[in-house]
LUMLO-782788 format. One record per residue: residue number from 1; residue in three letters; x, y, z of N, C-alpha, C in turn. Coordinates in steps of 0.05 Angstrom, whole numbers, plus 5000, padded with zeros to 4 digits. Atoms other than C-alpha are relative to their C-alpha. Layout:
BEGIN
SITE resi resn  nc1  nc2  nc3 cac1 cac2 cac3  cc1  cc2  cc3
SITE  NUM  ALA    X    Y    Z    X    Y    Z    X    Y    Z
...
//
This chain:
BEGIN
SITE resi resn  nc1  nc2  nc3 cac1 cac2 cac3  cc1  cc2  cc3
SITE    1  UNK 4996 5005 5028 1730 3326 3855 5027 4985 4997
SITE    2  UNK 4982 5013 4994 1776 3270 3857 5006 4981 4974
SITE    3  UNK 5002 5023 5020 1800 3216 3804 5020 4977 5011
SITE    4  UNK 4977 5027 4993 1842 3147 3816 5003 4990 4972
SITE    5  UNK 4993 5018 5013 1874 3104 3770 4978 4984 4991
SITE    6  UNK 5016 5010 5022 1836 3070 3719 5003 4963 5008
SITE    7  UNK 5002 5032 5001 1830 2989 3748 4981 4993 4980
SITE    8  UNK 5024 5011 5028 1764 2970 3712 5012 4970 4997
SITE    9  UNK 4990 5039 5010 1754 2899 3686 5006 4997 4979
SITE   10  UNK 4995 5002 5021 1772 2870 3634 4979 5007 4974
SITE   11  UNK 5012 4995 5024 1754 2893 3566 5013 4989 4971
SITE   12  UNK 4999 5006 5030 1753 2874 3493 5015 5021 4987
SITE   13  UNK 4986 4986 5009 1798 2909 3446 4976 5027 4995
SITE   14  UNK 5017 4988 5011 1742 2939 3415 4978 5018 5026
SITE   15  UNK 5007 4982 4979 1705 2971 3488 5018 5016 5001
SITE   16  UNK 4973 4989 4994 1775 2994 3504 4998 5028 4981
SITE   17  UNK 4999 4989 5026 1777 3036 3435 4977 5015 5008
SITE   18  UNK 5026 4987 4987 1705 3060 3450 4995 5016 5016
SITE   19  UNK 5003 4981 4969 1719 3087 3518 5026 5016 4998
SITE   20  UNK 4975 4985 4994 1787 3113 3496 4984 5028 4983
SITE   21  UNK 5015 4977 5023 1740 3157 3435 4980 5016 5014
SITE   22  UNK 5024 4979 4980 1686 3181 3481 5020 5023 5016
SITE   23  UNK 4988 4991 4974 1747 3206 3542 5014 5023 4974
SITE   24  UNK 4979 4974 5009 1790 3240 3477 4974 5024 4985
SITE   25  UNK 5012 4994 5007 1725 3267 3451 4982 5022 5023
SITE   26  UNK 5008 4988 4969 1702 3302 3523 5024 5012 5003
SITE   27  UNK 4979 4975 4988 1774 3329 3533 4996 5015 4978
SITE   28  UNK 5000 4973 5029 1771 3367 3458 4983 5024 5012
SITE   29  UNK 5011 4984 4989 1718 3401 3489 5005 5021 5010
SITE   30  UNK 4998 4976 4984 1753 3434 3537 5039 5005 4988
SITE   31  UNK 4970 4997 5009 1829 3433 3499 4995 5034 4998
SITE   32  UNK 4995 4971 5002 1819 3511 3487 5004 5015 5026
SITE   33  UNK 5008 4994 4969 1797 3526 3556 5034 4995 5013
SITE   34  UNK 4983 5006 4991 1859 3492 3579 5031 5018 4990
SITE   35  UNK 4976 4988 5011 1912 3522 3527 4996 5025 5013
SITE   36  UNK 4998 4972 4980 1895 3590 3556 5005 5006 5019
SITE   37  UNK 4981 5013 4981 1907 3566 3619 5019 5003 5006
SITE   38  UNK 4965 5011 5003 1974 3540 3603 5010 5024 4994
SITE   39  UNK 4984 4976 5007 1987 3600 3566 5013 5022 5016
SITE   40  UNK 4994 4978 4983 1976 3652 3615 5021 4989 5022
SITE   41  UNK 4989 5005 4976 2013 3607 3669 5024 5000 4993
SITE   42  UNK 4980 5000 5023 2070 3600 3614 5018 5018 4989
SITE   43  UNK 4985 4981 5011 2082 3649 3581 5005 4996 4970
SITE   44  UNK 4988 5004 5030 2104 3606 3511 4971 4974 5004
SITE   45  UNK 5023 5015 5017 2049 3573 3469 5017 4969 5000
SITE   46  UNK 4990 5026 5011 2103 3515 3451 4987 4985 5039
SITE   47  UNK 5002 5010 4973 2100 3497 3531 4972 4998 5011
SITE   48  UNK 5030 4997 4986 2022 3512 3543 4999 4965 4977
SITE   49  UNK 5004 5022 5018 2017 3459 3483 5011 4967 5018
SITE   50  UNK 4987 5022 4981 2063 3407 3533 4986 4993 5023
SITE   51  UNK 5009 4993 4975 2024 3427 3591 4968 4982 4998
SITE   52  UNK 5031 5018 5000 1953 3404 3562 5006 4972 4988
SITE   53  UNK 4992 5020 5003 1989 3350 3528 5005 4973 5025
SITE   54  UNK 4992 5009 4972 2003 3327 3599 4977 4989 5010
SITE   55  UNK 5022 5004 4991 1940 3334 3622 4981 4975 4991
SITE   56  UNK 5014 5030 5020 1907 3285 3571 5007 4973 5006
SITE   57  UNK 4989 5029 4990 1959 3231 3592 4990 4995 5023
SITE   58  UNK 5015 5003 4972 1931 3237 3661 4979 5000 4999
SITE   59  UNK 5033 5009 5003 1861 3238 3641 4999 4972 4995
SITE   60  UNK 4993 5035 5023 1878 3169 3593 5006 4986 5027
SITE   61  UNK 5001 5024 4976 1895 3140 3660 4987 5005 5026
SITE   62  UNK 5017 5007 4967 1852 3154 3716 4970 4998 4991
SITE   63  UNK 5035 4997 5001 1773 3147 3725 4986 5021 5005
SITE   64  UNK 5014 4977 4989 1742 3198 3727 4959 5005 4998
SITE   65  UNK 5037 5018 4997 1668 3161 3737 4989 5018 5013
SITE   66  UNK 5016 4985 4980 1655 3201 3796 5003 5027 5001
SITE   67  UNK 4994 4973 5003 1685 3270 3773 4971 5015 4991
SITE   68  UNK 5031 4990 5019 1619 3314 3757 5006 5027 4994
SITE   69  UNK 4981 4983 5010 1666 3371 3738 5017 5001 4980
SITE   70  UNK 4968 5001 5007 1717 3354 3686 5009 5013 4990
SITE   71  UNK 4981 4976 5005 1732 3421 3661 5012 5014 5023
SITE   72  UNK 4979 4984 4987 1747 3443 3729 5023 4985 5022
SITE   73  UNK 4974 5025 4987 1786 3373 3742 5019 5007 4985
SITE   74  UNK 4975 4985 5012 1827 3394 3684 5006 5011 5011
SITE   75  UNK 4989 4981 4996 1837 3453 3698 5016 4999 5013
SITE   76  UNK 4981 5012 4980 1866 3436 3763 5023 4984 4998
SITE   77  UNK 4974 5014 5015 1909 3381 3731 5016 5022 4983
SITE   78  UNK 4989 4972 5024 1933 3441 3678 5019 5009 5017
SITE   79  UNK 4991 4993 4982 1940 3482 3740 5030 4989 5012
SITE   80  UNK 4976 5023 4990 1986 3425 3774 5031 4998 4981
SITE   81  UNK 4974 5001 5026 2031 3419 3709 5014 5014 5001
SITE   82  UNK 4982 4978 5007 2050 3484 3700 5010 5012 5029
SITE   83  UNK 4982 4992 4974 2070 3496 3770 5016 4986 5004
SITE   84  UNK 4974 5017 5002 2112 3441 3765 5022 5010 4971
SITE   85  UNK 4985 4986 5013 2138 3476 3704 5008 5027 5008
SITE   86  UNK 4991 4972 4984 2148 3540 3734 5018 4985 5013
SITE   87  UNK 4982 5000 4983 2188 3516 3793 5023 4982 4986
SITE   88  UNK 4981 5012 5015 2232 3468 3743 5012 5026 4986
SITE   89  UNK 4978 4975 5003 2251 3539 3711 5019 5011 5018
SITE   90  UNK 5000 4989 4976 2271 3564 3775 5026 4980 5011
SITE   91  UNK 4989 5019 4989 2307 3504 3792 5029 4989 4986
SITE   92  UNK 4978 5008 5027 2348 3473 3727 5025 5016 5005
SITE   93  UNK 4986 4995 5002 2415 3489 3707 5005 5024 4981
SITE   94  UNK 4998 4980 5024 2425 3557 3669 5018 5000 4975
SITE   95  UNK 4983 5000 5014 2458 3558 3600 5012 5022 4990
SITE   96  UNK 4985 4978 5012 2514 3609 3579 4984 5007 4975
SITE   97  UNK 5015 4992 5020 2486 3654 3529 5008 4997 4974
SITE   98  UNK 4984 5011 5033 2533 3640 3476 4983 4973 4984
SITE   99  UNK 5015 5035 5015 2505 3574 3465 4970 5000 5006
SITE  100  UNK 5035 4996 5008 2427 3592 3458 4995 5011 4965
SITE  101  UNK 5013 5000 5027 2381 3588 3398 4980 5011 5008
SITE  102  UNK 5036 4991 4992 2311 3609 3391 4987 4978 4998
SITE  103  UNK 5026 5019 5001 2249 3567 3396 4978 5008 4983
SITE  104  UNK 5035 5004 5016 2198 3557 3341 4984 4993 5020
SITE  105  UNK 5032 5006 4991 2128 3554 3367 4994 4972 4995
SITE  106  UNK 5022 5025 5018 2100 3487 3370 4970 5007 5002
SITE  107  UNK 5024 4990 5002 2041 3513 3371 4985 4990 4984
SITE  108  UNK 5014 5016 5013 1995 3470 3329 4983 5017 4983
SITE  109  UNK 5015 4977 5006 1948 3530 3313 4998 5017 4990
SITE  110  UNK 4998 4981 4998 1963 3589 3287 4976 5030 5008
SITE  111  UNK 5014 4980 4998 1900 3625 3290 4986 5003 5040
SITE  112  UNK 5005 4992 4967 1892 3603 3359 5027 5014 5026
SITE  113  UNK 4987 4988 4987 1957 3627 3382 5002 5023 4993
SITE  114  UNK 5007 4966 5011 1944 3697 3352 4968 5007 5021
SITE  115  UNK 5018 4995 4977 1880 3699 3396 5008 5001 5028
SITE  116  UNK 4985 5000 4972 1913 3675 3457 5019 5029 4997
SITE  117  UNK 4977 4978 4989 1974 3735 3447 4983 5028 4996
SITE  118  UNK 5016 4982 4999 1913 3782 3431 4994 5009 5029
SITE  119  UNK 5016 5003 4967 1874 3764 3496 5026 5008 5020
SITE  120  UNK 4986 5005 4974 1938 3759 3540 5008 5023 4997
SITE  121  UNK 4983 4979 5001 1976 3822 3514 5023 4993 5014
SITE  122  UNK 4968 5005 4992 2057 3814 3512 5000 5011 5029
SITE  123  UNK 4986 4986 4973 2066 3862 3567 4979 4995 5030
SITE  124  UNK 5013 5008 4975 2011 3825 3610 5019 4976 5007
SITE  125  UNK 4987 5030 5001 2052 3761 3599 5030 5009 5016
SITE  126  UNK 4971 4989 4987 2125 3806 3620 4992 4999 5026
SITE  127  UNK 4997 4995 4977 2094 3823 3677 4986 4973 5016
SITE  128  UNK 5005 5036 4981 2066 3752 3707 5023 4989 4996
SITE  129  UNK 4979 5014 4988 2131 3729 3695 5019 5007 5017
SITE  130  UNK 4982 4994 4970 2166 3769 3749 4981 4999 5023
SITE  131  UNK 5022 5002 4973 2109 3742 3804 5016 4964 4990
SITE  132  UNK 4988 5029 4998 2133 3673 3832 4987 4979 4999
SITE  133  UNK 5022 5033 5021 2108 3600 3808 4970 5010 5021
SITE  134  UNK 5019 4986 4990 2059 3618 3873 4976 5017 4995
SITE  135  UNK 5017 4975 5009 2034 3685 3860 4988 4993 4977
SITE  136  UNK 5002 4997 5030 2031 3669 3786 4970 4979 4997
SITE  137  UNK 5033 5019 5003 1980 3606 3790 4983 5021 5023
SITE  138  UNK 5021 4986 4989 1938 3641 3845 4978 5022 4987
SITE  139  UNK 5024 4977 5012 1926 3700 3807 4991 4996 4978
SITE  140  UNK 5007 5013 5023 1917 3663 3737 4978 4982 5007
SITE  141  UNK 5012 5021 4987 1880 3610 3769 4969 5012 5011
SITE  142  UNK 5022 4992 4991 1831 3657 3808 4988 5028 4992
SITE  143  UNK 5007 4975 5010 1825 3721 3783 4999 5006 4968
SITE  144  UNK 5005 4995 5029 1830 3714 3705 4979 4964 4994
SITE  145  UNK 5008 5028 5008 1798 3640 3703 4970 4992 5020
SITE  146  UNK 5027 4999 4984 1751 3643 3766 4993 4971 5020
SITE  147  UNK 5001 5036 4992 1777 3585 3793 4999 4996 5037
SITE  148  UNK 5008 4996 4972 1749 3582 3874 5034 4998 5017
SITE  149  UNK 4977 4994 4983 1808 3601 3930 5006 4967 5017
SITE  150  UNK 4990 5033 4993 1795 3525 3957 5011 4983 4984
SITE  151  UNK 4983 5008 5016 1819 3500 3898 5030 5005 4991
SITE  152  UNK 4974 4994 5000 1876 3538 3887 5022 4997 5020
SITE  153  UNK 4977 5014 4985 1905 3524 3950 4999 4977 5016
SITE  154  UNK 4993 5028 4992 1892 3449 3952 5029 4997 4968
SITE  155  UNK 4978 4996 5022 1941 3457 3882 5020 5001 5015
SITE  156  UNK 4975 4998 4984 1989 3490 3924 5010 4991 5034
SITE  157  UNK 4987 5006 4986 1987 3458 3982 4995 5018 5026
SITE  158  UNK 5006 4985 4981 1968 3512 4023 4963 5007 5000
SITE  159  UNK 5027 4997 4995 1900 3542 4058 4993 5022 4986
SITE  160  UNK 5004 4979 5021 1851 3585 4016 5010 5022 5006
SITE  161  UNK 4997 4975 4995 1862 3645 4058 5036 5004 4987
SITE  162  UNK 4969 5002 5024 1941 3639 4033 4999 5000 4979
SITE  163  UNK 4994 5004 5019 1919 3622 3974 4996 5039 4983
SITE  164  UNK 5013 4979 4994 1879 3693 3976 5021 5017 4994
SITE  165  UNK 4967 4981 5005 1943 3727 3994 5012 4994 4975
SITE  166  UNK 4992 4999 5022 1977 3707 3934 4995 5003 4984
SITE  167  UNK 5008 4989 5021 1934 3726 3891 4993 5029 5003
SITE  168  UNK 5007 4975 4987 1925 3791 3927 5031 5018 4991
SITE  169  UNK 4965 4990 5008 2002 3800 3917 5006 5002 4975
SITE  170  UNK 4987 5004 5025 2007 3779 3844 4977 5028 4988
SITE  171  UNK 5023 4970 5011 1945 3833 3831 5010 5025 5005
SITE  172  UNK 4987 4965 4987 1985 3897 3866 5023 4991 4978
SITE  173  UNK 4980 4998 5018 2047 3876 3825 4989 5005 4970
SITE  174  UNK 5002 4988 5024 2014 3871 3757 4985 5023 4996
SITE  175  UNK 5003 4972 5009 1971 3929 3763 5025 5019 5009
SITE  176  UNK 4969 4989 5006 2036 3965 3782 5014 5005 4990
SITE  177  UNK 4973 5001 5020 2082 3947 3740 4993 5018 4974
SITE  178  UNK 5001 4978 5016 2046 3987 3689 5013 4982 4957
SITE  179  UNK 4982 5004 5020 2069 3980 3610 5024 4994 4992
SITE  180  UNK 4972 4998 5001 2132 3958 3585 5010 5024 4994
SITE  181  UNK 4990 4967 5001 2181 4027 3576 5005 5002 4969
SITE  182  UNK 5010 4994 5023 2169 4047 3504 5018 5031 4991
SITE  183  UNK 4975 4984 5005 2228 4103 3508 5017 5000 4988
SITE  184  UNK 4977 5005 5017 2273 4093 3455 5031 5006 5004
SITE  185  UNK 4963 4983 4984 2334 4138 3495 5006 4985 5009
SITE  186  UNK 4982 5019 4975 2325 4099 3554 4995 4972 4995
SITE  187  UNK 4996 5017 5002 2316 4041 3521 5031 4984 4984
SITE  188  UNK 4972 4997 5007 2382 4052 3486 5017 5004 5023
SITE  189  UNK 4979 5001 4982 2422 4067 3544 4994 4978 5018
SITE  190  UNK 5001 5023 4979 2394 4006 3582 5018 4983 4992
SITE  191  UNK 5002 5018 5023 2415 3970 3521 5036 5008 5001
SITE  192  UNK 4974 4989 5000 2486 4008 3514 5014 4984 5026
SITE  193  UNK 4992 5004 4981 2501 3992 3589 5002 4975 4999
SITE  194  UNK 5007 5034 5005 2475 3909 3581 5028 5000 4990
SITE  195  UNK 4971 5014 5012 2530 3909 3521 5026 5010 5011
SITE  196  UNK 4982 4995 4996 2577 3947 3561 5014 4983 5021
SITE  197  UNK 4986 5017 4983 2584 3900 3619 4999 4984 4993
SITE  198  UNK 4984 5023 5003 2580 3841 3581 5020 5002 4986
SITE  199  UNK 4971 5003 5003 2638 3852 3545 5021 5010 5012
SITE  200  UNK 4982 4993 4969 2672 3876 3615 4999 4974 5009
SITE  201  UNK 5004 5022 4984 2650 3813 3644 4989 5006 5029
SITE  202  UNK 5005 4991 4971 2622 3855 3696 4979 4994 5010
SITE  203  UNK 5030 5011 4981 2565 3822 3741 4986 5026 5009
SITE  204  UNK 5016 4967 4990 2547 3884 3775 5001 5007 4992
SITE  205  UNK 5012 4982 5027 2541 3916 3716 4976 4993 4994
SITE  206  UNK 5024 5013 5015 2491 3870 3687 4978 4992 5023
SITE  207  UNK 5022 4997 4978 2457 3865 3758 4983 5021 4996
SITE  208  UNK 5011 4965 5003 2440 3943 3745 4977 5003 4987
SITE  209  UNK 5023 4986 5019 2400 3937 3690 4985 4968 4992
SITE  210  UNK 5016 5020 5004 2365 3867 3698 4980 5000 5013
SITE  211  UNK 5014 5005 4980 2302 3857 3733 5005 4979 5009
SITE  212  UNK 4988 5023 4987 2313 3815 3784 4986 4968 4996
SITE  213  UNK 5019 5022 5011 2254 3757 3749 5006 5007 4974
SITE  214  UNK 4984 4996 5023 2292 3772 3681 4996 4971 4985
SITE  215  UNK 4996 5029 5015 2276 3711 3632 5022 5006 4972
SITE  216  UNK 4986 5000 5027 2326 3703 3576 4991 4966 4985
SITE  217  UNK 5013 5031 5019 2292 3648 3518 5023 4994 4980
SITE  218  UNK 4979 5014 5024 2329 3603 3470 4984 4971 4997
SITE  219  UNK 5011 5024 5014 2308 3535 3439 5014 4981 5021
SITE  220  UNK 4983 5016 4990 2365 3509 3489 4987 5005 5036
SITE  221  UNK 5021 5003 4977 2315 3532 3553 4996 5032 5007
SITE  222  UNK 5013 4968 4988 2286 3589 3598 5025 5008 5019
SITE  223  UNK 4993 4990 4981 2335 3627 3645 4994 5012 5017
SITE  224  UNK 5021 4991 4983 2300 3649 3699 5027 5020 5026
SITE  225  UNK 4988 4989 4981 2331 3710 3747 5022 5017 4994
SITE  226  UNK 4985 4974 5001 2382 3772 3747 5034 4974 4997
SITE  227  UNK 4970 5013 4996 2442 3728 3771 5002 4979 4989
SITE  228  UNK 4994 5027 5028 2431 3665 3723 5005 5016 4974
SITE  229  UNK 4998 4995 5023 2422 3711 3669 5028 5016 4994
SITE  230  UNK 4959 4986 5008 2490 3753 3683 5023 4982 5000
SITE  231  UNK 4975 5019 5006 2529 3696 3699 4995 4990 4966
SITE  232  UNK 5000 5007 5018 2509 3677 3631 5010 5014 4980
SITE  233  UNK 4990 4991 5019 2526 3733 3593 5028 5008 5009
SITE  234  UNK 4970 4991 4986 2595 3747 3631 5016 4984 4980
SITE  235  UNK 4984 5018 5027 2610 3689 3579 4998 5002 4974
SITE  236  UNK 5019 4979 5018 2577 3737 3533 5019 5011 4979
SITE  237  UNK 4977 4977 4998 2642 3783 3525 5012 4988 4964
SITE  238  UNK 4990 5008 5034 2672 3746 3451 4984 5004 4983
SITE  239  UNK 5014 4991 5019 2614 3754 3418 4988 5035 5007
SITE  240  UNK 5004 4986 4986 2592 3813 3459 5015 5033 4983
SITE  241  UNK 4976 4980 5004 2649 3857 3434 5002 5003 4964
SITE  242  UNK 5010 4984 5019 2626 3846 3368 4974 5000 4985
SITE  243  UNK 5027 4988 5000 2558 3866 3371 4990 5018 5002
SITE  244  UNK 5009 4975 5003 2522 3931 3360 4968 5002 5003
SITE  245  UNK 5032 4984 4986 2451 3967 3388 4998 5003 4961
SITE  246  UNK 5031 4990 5029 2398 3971 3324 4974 4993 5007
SITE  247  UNK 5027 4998 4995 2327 3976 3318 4989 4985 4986
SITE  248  UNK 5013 5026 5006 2293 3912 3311 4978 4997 4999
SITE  249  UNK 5024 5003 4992 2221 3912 3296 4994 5023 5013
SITE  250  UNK 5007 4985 4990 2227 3980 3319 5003 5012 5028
SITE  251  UNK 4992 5004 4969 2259 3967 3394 5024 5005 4996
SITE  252  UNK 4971 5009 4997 2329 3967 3409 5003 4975 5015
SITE  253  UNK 4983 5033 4995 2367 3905 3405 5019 4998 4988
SITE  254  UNK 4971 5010 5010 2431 3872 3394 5002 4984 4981
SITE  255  UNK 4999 5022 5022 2455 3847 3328 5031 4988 4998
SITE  256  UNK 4969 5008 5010 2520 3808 3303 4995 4994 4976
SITE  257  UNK 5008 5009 5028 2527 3805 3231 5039 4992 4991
SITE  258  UNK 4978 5015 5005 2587 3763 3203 5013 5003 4966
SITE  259  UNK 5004 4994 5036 2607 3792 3122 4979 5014 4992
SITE  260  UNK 5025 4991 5008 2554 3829 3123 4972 4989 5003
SITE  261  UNK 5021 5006 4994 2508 3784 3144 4991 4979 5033
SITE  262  UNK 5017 5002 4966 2464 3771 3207 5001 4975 5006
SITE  263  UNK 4997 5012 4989 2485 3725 3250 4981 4988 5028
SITE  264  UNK 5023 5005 4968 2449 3727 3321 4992 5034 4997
SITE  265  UNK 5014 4972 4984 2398 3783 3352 4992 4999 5018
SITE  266  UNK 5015 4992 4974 2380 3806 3415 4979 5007 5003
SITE  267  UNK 5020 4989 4989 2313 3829 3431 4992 5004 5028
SITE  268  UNK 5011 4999 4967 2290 3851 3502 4983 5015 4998
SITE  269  UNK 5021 4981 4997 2233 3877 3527 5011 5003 5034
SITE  270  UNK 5007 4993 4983 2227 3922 3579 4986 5018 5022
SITE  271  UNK 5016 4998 4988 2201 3940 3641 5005 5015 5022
SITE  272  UNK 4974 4994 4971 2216 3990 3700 5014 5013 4995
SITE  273  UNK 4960 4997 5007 2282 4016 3662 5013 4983 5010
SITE  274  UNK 4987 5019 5000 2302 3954 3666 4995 4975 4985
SITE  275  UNK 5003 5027 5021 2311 3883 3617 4985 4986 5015
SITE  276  UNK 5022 5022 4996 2250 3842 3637 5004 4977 4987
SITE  277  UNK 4988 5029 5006 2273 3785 3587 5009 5014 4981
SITE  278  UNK 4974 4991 5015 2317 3777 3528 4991 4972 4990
SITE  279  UNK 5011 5014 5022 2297 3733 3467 5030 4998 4972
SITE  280  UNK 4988 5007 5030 2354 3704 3422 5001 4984 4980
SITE  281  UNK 5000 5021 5037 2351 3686 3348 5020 5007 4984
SITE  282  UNK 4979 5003 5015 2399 3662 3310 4987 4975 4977
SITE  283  UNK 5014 5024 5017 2348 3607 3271 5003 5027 4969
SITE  284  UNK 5004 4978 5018 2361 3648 3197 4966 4999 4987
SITE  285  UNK 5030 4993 5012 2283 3643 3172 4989 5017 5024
SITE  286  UNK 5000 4972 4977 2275 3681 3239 4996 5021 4990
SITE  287  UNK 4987 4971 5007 2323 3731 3221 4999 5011 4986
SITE  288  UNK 5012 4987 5015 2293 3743 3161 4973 5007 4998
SITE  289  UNK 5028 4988 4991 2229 3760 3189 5003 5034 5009
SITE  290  UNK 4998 4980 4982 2256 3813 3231 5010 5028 4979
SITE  291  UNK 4995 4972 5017 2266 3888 3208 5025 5013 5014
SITE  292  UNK 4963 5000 4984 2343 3903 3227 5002 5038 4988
SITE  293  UNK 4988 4962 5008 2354 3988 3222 5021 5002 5016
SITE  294  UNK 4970 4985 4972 2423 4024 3255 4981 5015 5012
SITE  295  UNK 5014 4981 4981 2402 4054 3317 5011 5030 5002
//
């Protein structure tokens, strides 16, 4: 299931137009198929949205005359994308947490991204993101999607039986990992400890209580990992110091409020007894979504 570049002969404005409405009229088809995909490999709706966006541009230019598959040529393209997005998390430059925003959804949809966070469940989504770009397509790829072990590891590059393994690995970790921790004590003293070493500036502090695949989100990018995300808050400590634990939506999280009014919030979920990620908004139509109590 192969495609090349689009030579072809010449055409008339008007064929051109014709064959571009049939190719966008055949991908719609499968655009849902795909966002789910993206999603689960993702994690954020705005990025699954980039991901099939992607995919389309690469359809628009190759042939795919002799494909007799093209939902599971997508797919594969989809596939491809977001592993190159994964390992670009992984890779990039981390930004200090001071200087993060939150991310609106581009999400085009709403009722379809309320299905998708139905289907996926948050705390299925926490826990595929501590399994590595690897693990993560394998087991998304073959075990929630049904997508054959030869495919998955011509994607990655490796042979099926490898591919096998990795999806064998990412299956023991998420059934594992179990629920996020829903403790309110120990989610307060995880939470207590976080703000106590960032305004120490203490690394090994904030090692303690991070998982070591720890995402922290912002509008300004993903931070991926224990030791990107502490060095980030070590620069944490000025605002840090004046910030206080409350119950956000019912969780504990960190607020700063400036005159009385709300400035930035923390949210984390977690996992383990330990911060699995960490979500800050400071956008105010946000922050007036959210339900702010003293803890």
């Amino acid at each position: 299931m192969t495609a090349t570049e689009r030579p072809g002969p010449a055409m008339n404005e008007h064929e051109q137009q014709h064959d571009h409405d049939i190719l966008a009229e055949r991908f719609e088809v499968y655009r849902g198929h795909l966002r789910s995909v993206a999603h689960r490999m993702l994690g954020s709706a705005a990025e699954a949205e980039d991901a099939v966006q992607e995919a389309w541009f690469r359809l628009s230019r190759s042939d795919t005359s002799g494909v007799d598959n093209l939902g599971g040529w997508l797919t594969t393209v989809v596939g491809r994308v977001c592993l190159d997005m994964l390992r670009s998390r992984r890779t990039r430059g981390e930004e200090p947490l001071d200087t993060w925003h939150p991310v609106a959804s581009a999400e085009p949809d709403p009722a379809q991204d309320a299905l998708l966070a139905d289907s996926v469940g948050s705390a299925l989504l926490v826990v595929l993101d501590t399994l590595n770009p690897a693990e993560r397509l394998a087991f998304v790829l073959h075990d929630l999607f049904g997508v054959p072990f030869e495919e998955v590891g011509g994607i990655l590059g490796r042979s099926p039986a490898a591919a096998r393994q990795l999806a064998s690995r990412g299956r023991r970790r998420v059934r594992g990992a179990g629920a996020p921790e829903a403790d309110l004590v120990r989610q307060r003293e995880v939470v207590d400890a976080f703000l106590a070493a960032a305004r120490d500036g203490d690394f090994d502090g904030l090692l303690a209580v991070l998982d070591p695949d720890v995402l922290a989100r912002s509008d300004a990018g993903t931070t991926v990992g224990a030791i990107g995300v502490a060095s980030g808050a070590t620069g944490f400590a000025r605002l840090a110091a004046l910030s206080s634990p409350a119950l956000v939506d019912g969780a504990t999280g960190l607020v700063l409020a400036v005159d009385g009014r709300l400035e930035r919030v923390l949210t984390f979920t977690f996992v383990a007894d330990r911060i699995a990620a960490i979500d800050i908004v400071t956008d105010p139509a946000r922050l007036s979504e959210l339900t702010v109590e003293p803890a």
